[in-house]
KEPA-397390 format. One record per residue (C-alpha): residue number from 1; residue in three letters; z, y, x. Coordinates in steps of 0.001 Angstrom, whole numbers, plus 500000, padded with zeros to 6 digits. Layout:
<atoms>
atom drentor->NUM mike->ala z->Z y->Y x->X
...
</atoms>
This chain:
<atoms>
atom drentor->1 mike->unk z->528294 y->514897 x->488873
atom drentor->2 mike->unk z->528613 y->511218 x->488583
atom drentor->3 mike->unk z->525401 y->508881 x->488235
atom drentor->4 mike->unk z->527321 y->507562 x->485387
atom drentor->5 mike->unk z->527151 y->511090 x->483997
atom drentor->6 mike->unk z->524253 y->511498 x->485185
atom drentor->7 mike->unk z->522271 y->508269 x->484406
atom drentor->8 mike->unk z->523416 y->509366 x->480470
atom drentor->9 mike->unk z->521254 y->512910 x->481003
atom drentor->10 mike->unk z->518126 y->510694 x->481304
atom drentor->11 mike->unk z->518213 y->509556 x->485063
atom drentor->12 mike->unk z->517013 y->506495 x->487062
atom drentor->13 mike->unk z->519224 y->504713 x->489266
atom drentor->14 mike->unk z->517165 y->501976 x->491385
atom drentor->15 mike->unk z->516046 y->500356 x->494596
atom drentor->16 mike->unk z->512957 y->500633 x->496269
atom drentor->17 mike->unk z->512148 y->497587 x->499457
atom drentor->18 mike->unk z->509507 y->499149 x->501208
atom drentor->19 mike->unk z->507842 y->497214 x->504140
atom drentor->20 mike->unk z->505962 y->498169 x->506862
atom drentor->21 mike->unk z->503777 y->495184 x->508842
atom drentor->22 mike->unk z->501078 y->495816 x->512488
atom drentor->23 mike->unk z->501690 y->495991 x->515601
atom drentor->24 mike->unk z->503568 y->497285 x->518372
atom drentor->25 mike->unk z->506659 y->497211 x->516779
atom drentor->26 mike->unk z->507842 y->500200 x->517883
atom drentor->27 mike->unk z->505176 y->502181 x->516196
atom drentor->28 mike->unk z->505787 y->500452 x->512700
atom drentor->29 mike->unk z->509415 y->500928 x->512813
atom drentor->30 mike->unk z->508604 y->504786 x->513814
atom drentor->31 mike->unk z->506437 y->505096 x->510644
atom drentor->32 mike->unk z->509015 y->503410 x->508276
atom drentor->33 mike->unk z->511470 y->506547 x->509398
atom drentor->34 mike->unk z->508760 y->509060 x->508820
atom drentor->35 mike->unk z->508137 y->507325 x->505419
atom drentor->36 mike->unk z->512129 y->507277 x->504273
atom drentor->37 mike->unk z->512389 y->510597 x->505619
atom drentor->38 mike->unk z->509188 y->511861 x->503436
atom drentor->39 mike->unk z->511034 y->509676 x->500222
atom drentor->40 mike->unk z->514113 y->511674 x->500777
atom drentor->41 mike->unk z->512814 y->514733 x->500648
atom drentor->42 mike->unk z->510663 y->514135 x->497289
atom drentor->43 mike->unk z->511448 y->516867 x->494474
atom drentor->44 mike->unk z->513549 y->514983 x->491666
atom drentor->45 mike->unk z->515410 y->512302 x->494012
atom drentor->46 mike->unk z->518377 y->511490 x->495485
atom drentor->47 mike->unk z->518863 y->508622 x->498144
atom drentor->48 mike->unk z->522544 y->507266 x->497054
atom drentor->49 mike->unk z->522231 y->504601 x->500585
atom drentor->50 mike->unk z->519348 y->503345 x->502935
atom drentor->51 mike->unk z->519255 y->500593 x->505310
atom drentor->52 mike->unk z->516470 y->500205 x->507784
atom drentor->53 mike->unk z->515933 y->496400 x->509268
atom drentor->54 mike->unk z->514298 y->496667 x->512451
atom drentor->55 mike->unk z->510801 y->494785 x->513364
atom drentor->56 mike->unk z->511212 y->491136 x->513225
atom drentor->57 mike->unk z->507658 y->488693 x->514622
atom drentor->58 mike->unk z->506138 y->487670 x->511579
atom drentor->59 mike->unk z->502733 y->485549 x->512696
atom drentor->60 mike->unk z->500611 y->487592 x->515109
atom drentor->61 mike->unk z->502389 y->491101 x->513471
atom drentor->62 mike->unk z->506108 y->492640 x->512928
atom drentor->63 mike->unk z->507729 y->493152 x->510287
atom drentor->64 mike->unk z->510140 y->495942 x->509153
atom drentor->65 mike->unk z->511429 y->497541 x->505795
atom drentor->66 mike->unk z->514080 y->499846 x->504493
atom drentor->67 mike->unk z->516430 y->499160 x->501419
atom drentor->68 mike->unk z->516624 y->502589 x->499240
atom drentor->69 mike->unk z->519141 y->502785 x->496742
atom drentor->70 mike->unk z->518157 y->506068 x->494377
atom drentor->71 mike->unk z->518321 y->508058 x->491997
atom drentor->72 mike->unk z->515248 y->509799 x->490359
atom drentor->73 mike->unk z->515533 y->512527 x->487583
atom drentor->74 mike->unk z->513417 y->510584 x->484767
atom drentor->75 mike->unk z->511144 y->507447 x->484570
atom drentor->76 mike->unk z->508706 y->509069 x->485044
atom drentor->77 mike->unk z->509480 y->510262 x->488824
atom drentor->78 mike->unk z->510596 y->506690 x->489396
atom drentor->79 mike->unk z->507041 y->505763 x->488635
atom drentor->80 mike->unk z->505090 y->508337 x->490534
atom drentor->81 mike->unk z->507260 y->507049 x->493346
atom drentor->82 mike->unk z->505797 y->503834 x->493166
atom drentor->83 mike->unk z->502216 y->504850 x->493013
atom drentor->84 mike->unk z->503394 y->507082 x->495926
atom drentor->85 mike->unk z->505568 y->504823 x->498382
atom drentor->86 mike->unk z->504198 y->501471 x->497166
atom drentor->87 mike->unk z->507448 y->499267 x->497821
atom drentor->88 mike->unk z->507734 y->495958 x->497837
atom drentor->89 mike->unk z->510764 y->495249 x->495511
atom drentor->90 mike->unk z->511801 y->497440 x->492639
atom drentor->91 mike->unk z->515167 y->497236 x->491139
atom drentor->92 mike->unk z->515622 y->499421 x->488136
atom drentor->93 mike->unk z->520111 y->499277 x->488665
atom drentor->94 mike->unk z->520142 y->501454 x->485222
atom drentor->95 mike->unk z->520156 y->502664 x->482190
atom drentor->96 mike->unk z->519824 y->499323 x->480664
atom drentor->97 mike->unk z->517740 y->501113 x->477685
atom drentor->98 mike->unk z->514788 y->503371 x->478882
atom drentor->99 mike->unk z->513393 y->506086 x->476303
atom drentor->100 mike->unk z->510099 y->507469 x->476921
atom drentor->101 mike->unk z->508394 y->510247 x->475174
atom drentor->102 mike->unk z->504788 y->509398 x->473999
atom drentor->103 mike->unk z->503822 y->512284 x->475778
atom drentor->104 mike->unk z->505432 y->511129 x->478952
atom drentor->105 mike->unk z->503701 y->507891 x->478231
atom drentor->106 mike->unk z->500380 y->508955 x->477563
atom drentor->107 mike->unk z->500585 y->510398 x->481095
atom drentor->108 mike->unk z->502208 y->507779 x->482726
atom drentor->109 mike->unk z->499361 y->505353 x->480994
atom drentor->110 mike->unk z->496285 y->507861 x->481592
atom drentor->111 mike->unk z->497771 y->507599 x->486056
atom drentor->112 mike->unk z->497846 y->504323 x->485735
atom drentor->113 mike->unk z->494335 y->503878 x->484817
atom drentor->114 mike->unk z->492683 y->506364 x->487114
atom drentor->115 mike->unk z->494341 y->504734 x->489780
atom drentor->116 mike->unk z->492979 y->501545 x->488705
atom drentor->117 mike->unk z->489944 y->502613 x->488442
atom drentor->118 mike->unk z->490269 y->504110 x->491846
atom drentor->119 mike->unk z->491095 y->500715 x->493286
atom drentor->120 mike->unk z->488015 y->498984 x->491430
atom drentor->121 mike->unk z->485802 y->501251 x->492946
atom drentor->122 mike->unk z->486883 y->500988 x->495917
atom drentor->123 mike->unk z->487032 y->497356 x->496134
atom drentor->124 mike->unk z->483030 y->497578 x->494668
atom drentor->125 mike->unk z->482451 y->499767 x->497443
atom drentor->126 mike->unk z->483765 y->497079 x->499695
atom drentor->127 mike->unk z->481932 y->494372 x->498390
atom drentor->128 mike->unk z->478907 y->496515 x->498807
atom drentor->129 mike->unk z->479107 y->497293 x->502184
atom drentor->130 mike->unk z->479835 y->493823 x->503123
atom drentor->131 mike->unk z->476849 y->492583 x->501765
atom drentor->132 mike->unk z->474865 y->494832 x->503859
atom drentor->133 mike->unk z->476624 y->494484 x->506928
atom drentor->134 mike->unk z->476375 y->490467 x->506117
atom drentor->135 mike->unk z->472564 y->490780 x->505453
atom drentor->136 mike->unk z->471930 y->493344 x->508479
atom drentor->137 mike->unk z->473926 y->490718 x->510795
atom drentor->138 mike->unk z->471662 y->487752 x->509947
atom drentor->139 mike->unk z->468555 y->490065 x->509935
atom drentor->140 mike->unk z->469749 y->490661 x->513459
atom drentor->141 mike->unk z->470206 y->487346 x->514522
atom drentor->142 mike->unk z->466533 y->486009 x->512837
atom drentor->143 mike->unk z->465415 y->488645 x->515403
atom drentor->144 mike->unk z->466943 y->487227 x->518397
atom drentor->145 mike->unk z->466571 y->483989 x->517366
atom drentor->146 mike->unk z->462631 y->485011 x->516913
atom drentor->147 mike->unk z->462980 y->486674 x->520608
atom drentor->148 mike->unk z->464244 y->483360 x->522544
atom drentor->149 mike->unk z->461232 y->481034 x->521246
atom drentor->150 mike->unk z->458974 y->483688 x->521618
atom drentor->151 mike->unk z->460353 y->483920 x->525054
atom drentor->152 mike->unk z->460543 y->480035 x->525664
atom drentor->153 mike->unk z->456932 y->479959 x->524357
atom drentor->154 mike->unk z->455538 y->482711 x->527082
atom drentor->155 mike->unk z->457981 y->480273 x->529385
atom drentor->156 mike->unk z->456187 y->477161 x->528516
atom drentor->157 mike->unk z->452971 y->478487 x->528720
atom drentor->158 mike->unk z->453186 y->479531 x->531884
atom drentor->159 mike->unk z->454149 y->475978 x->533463
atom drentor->160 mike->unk z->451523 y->474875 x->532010
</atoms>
């Protein structure tokens, strides 16, 4: 079937950019195949052309990401694969006109929060454990710093 055809039955023809960035090259490069490969293979989708772009030095890291040209079987696929793969481009090539059932969009809406509020705990969780290790890292150091003038008092007392 064409993806003319096919776009017309409800289907999504985009792009995905997803990037990989660490260190050693080789070993980000290796995960961006495992990751296409995994995309690929996703019920619903059909990679049309990929191109990888091997590691390139980027500041004290590498660099690499693969160009996916796709098509999914409804919107929303195309959007689980973005909670899913989280690319760095997204190119929606066509239908020009998207139609979405309210109770497609009720669901799409409903993952969108959880995973937002997924995130936000997450990053409160973060937070939270910073300001301990902060606070245990300066109780530490009022230790030592209690340890040497205790220790340069013994050391003063002695010469005298």
């Amino acid at each position: 079937m064409r993806i003319r055809d096919r776009i017309e039955k409800g289907e999504v023809h985009a792009i995905f950019v997803i990037e990989l960035a660490g260190r050693p090259p080789e070993h980000i490069e290796k995960a961006l195949h495992t990751l296409i490969d995994a995309f690929g293979k996703q019920k619903g989708v059909e990679v049309i052309t990929q191109k990888f772009h091997k590691a390139e030095p980027v500041e004290k890291l590498f660099s690499c990401f693969s160009e996916i040209e796709f098509l999914a079987d409804s919107f929303s696929r195309l959007l689980n694969l973005i909670f899913y793969f989280m690319p760095s481009s997204i190119e929606i090539i066509e239908p020009e006109i998207i139609k979405v059932k309210v109770s497609d969009a009720n669901n799409i809406a409903n993952d969108l929060s959880t995973r937002l509020h997924q995130y936000d705990a997450m990053a409160k969780k973060m937070q939270i454990e910073k300001a301990i290790m902060i606070k245990q890292i300066q109780e530490k150091s009022k230790q030592e710093e209690l340890k040497k003038k205790d220790s340069n008092s013994k050391k003063d007392k002695k010469k005298k």
